[in-house]
N, C-alpha and C positions, 0 to 999 in steps of 0.2 A: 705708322709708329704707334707704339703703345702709349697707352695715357695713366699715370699715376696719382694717386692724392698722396698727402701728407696729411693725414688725421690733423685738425685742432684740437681735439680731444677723443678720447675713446668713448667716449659718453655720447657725443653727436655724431653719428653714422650716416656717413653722406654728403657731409660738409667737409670740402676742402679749405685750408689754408694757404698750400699755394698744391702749385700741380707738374711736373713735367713730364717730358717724353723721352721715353727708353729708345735706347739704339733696337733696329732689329735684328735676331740673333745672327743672322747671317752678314751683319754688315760688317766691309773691310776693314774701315778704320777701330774696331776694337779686336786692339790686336793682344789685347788681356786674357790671361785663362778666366774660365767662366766658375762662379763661387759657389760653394756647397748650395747654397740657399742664397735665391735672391734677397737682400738687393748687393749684398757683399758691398764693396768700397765703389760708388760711382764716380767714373773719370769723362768729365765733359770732352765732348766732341767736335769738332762744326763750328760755324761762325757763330757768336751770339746771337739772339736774336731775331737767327736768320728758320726758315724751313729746314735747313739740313742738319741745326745744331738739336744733337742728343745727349743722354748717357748711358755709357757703357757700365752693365754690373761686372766689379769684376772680383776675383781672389785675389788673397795673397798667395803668391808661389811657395813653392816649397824652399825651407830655411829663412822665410821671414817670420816676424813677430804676429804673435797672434792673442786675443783672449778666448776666442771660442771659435771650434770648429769650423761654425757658417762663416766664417770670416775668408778662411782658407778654398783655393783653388781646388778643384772637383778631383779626386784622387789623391787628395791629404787631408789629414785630423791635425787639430793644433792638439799638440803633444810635448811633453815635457822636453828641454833641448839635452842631445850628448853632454857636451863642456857645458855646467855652469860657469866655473870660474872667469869664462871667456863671454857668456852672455851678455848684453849689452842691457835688456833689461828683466831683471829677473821676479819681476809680478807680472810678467807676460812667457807664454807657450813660444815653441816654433811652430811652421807646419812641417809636419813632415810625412813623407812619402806612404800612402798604407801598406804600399809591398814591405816597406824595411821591417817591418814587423810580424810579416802572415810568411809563415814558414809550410813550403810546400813540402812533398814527398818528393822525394830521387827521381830525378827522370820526368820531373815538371818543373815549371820554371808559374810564378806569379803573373798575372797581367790583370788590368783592372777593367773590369764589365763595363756596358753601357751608361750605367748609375754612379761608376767611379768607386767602388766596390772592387776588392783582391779577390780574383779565382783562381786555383791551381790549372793548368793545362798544359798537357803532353806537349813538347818541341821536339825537333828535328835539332841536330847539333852540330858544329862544324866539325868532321873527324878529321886526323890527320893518318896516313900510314907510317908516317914514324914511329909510334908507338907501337912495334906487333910483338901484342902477348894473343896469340889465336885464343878465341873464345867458338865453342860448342852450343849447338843448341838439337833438340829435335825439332821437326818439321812436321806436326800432326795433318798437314792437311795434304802431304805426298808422301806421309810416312821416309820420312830420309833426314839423315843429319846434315846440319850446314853447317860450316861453317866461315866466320868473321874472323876479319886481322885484328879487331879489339875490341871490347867493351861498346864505345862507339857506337861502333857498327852495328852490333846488335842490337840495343836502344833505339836506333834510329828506323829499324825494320820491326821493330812490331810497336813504335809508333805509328810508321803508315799502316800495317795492319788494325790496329786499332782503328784507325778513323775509317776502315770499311769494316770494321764490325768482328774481326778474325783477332784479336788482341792474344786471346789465353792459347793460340796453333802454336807459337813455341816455348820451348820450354829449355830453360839452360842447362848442360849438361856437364859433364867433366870429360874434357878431348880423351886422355889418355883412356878413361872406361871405356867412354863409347868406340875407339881405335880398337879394344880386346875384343869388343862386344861384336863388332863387323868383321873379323880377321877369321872369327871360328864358325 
C-alpha cells in the first residue's frame, strides 16, 4: 500500500500530521471510477484499524455535483449542468461526459483515450438490408465498380480499408453514371 502525508502546513516539508494508506489501484473492493486527479473524494475501505483497511480515490460520476473538474470521474469535466431550473445546487457544476461535447466528423463516433481524453475514430456500424438505396463506388485497387445495398455498407468497407492502410481505393460514384459508363 501507498503511504500519504497530510501536510501540517505547507511551510514544513516532511512533516506529517497524520498519514494514511491508499487502496492499491487494482484492488476489488474500490469499485469507484478513478478521479481526474488524485486524491478525488476518499471512501474507506477494510476493517478499521485493521492491515487490510484503506482508501479508495475516487470521482464523482457523471451527473453528480461538482466544483472542479479534479473532483470528477476520468472521462468527465465539471461543467455547467443542461436544466438549471431543476438543479439542486446551483453554485456547483455537474460532471459531465467529454464526448457530449467533442463533435466528431461523419463516419466516427468519439471514444475517450487512455488519459480520459475524447478522440474521434472510424467504427464499423450495424447495417441493416432493409434500407436498399444501392450505393456506387469505384474500386482503385482492381479497377472495377462495387457495389453496396446502402450507405452502410459502404462506410463500413473502407473503414476496414482504412485500418490496413487502403482508405482513399474507393471512391463514391453515382450508380446510374457509372451503369452508362460500363454499357458503352
Amino acid at each position: 500500500m501507498k503511504l500519504f502525508c497530510v501536510l501540517a502546513s505547507l511551510l514544513v516539508v516532511g512533516q506529517c500530521s497524520s498519514s494514511f494508506d491508499l487502496c492499491e489501484d487494482n484492488d476489488p473492493r474500490c469499485t469507484c471510477l478513478r478521479p481526474n486527479k488524485l486524491l478525488g473524494t476518499l471512501r474507506p475501505v477494510g476493517e478499521a484499524n485493521s492491515d487490510s483497511f484503506c482508501y479508495c480515490p475516487c470521482g464523482q460520476a457523471r451527473g453528480e455535483l461538482c466544483s472542479t473538474t479534479e473532483e470528477c470521474a476520468v472521462g468527465t469535466y465539471c461543467g455547467a449542468p443542461i436544466h438549471f431550473e431543476t438543479h439542486a445546487d446551483k453554485t456547483k457544476g455537474v460532471c459531465r461526459d467529454r464526448c457530449s461535447d467533442h463533435h466528431c466528423p461523419e463516419f466516427t463516433i468519439c471514444k475517450l483515450n487512455t488519459t480520459g481524453y475524447p478522440v474521434c475514430e472510424a467504427s464499423t456500424f450495424t447495417c441493416t438490408r432493409n434500407v436498399n438505396v444501392q450505393v456506387c463506388a469505384f474500386d482503385h485497387l482492381v479497377e472495377e465498380i462495387k457495389y453496396f445495398p446502402n450507405m452502410c455498407y459502404l462506410v463500413n468497407e473502407i473503414f476496414e480499408r482504412t485500418s490496413v492502410g487502403n482508405g482513399d481505393s474507393l471512391e463514391r460514384r453515382d450508380c446510374q453514371t457509372m451503369a452508362v459508363i460500363h454499357s458503352h
